[in-house]
MDAnalysis code that builds the backbone (N, CA, C; Angstrom):
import MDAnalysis as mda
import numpy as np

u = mda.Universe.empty(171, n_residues=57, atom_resindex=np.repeat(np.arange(57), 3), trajectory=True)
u.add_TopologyAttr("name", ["N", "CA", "C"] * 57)
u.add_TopologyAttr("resid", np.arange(1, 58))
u.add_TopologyAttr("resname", ["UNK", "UNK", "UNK", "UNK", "UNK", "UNK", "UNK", "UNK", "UNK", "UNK", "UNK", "UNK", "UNK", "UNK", "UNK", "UNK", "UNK", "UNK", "UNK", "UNK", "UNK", "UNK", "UNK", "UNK", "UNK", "UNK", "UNK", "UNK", "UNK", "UNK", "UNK", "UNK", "UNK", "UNK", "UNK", "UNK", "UNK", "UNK", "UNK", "UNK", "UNK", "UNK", "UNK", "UNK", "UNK", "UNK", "UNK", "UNK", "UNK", "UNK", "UNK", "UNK", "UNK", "UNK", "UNK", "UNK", "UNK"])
u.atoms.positions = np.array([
    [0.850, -1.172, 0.000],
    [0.000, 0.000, 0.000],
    [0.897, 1.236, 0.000],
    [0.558, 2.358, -0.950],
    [1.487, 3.002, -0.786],
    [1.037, 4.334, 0.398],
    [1.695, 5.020, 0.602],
    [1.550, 6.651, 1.235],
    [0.985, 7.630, 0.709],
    [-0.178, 8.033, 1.008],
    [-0.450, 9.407, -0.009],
    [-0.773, 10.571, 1.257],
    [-0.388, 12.091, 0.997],
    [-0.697, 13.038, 1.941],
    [-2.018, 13.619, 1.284],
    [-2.586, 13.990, 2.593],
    [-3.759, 14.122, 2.279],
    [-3.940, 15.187, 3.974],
    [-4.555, 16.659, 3.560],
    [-4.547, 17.350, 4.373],
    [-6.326, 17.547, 4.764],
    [-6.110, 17.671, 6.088],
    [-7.989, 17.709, 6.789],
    [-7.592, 18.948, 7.667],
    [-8.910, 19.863, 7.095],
    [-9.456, 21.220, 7.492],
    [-10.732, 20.895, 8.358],
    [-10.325, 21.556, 9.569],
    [-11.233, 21.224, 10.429],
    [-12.545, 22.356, 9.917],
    [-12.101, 23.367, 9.311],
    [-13.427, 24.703, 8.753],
    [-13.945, 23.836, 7.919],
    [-12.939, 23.030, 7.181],
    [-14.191, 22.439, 5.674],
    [-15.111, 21.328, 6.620],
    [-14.513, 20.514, 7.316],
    [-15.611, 19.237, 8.254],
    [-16.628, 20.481, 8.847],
    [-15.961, 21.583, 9.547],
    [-17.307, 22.096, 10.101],
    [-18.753, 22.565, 9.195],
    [-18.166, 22.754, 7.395],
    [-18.707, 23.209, 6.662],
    [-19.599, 22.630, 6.328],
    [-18.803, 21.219, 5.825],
    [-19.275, 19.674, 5.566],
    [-20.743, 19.112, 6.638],
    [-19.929, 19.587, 7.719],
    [-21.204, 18.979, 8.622],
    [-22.603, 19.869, 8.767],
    [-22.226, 21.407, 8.670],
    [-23.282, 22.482, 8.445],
    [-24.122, 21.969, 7.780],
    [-23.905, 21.871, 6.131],
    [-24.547, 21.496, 5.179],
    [-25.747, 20.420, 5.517],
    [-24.670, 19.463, 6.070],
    [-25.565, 17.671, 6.241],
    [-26.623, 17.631, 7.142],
    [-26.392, 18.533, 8.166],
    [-27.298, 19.052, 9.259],
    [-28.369, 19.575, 8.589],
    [-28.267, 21.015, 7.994],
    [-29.144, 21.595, 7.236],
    [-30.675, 20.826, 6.774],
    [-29.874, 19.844, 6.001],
    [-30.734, 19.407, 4.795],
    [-31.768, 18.064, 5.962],
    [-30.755, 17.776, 7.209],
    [-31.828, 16.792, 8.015],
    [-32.680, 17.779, 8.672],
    [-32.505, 19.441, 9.034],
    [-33.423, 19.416, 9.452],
    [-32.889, 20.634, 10.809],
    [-31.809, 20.268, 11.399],
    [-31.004, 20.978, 12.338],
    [-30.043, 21.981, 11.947],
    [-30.178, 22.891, 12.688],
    [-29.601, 24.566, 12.941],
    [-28.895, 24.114, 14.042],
    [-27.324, 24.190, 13.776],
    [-26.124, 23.997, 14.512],
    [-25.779, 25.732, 14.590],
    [-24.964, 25.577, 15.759],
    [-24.435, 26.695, 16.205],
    [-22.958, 27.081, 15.653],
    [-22.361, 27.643, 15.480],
    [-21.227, 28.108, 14.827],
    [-19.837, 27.340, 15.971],
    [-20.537, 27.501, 16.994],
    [-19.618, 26.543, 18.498],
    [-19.777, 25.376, 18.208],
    [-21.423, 24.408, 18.038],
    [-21.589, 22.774, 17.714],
    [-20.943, 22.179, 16.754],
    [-20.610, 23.354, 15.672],
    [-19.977, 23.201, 14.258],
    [-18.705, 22.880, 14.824],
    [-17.914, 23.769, 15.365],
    [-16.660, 23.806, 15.810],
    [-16.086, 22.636, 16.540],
    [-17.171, 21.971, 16.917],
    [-16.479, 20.851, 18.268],
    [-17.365, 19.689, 17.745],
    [-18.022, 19.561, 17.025],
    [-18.061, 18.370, 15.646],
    [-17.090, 18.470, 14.950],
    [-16.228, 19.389, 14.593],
    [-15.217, 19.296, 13.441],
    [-13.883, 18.566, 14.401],
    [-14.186, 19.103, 15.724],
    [-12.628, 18.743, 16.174],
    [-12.954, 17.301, 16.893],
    [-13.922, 16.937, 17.319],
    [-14.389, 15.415, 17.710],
    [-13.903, 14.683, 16.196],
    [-14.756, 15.109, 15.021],
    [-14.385, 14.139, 13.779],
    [-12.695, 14.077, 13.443],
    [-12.161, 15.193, 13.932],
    [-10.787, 15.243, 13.966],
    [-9.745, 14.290, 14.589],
    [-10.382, 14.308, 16.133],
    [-9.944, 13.479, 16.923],
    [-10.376, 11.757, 16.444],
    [-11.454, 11.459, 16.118],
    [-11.502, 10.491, 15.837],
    [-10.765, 9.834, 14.883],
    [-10.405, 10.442, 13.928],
    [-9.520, 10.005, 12.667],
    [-7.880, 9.720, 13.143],
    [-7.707, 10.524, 13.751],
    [-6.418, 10.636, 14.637],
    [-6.430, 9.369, 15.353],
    [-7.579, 8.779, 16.449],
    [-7.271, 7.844, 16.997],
    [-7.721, 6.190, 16.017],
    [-8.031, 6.606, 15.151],
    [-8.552, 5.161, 14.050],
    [-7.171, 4.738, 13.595],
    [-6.535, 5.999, 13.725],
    [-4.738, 5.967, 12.519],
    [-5.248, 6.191, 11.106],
    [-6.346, 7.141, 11.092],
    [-6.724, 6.869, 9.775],
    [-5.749, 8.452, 8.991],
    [-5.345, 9.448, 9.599],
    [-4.546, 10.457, 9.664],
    [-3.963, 10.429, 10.383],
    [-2.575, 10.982, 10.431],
    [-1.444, 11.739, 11.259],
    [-1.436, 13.035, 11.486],
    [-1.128, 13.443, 12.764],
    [-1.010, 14.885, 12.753],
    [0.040, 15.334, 12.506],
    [0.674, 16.569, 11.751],
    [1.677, 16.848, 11.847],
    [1.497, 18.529, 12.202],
    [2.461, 19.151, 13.254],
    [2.785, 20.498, 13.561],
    [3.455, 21.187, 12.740],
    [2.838, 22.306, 12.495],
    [3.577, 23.557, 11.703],
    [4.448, 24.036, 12.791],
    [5.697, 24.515, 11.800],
    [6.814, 24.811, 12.037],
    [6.773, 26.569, 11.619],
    [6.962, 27.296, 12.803],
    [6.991, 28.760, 12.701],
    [7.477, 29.313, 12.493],
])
């Protein structure tokens, strides 16, 4: 299997999830958005399905 990079924006998941919400029905808060994006974040992180890597300043 090879390696491919592949970068995750926690604004686009919050965007992503806005949308999906929307269309079921629910009005998320700009905060619920925010901490759905970083839960889906965290989860990927602990599956190993992404790596995190730190920017360098």
């Amino acid at each position: 299997m090879r390696e491919m990079e592949v970068f995750i924006d926690t604004e686009e998941i919050a965007e992503f999830f806005f949308h999906e919400l929307m269309k079921r029905g629910y009005v998320p808060t700009e905060e619920e958005l925010e901490e759905i994006a970083d839960i889906t974040f965290e989860y990927l992180l602990e599956k190993c399905i992404i790596d995190e890597e730190k920017e360098e300043e």
